[in-house]
C-alpha positions in Angstrom: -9.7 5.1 11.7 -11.6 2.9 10.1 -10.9 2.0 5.7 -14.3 2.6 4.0 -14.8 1.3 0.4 -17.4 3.1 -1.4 -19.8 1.4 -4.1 -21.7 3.5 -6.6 -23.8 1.8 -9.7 -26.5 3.0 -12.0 -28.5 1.0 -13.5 -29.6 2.1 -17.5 -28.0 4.1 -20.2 -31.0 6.4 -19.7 -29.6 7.6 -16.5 -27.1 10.2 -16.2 -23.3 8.8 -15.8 -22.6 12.0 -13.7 -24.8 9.7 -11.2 -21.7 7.7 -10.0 -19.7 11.0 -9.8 -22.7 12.5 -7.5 -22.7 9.4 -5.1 -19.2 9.1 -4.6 -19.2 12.4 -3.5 -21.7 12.2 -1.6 -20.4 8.8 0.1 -16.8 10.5 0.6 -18.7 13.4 2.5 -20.5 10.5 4.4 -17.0 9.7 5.1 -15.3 12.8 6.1 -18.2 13.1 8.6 -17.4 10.0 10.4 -14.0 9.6 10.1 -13.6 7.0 7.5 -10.6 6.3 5.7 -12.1 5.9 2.2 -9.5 3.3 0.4 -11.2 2.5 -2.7 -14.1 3.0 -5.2 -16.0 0.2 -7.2 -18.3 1.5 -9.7 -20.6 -0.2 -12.6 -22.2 2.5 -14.6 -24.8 1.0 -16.6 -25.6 -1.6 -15.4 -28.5 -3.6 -14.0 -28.3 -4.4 -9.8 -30.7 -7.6 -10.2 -27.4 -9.9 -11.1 -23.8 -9.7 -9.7 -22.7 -11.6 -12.3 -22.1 -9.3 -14.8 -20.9 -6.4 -12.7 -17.4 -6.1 -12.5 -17.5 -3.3 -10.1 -19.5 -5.1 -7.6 -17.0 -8.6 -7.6 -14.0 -6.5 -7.4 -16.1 -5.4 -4.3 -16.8 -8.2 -3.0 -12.9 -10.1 -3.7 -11.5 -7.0 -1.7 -14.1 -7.5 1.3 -12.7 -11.3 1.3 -9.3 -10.1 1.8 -10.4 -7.6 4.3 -8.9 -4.4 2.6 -11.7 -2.0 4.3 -14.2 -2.2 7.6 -17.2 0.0 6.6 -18.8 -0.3 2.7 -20.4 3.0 2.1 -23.1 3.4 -0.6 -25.4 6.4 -1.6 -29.0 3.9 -1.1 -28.7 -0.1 -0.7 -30.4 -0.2 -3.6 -27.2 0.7 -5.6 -25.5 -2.5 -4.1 -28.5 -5.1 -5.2 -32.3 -4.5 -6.4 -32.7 -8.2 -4.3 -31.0 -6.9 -1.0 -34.2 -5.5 0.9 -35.8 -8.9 0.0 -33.0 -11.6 0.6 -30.2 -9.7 2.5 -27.7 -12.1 0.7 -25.2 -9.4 -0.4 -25.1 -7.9 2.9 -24.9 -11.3 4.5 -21.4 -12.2 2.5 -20.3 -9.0 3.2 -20.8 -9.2 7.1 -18.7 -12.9 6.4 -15.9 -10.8 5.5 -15.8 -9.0 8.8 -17.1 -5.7 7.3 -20.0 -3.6 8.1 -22.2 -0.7 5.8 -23.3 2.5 6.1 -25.9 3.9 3.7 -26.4 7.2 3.3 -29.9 7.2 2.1 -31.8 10.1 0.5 -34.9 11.7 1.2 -37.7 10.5 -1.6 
């Protein structure tokens, strides 16, 4: 079975902080339909996805992908992970580094 971690942000106090809740839910259904293990849950409500730097959430993240504590990152969109990511790729790429993979459950629009 593979350990998922699960990433949920939003990104302006005029957004509704039940918005986390939702897409953890949603990712741990994500989850339960493929037979991930879901081992942990980094969130930063609040707060901006252009910058890394000041989302604690999102390094926590990233320090647990370096030490390879899960195989899959699960996120509602990829725009919850970075606003940069369909333009650069970086996050994705240092992800990938750390031997894990993602799996977006994306939304219709």
């Amino acid at each position: 079975m593979l350990r998922a971690a699960i990433y949920a942000r939003f990104s302006s106090e005029n957004q509704n902080e039940k918005s986390t809740e939702d897409q953890i839910t949603l990712c741990r259904e994500l989850c339960d339909r493929e037979g991930f293990q879901a081992v942990a849950v980094f969130e930063d409500p609040a707060i901006s996805g252009s910058s890394a730097a000041n989302r604690p959430g999102y390094q926590k993240m990233m320090r647990a992908a370096e030490s390879k504590s899960f195989d899959v990152l699960v996120a509602e969109d990829i725009d919850r992970i970075s606003r940069a990511i369909r333009a650069t790729g970086t996050p994705l790429a240092s992800v990938s580094s750390f031997s894990a993979s993602l799996s977006i459950l994306q939304r219709a629009r």
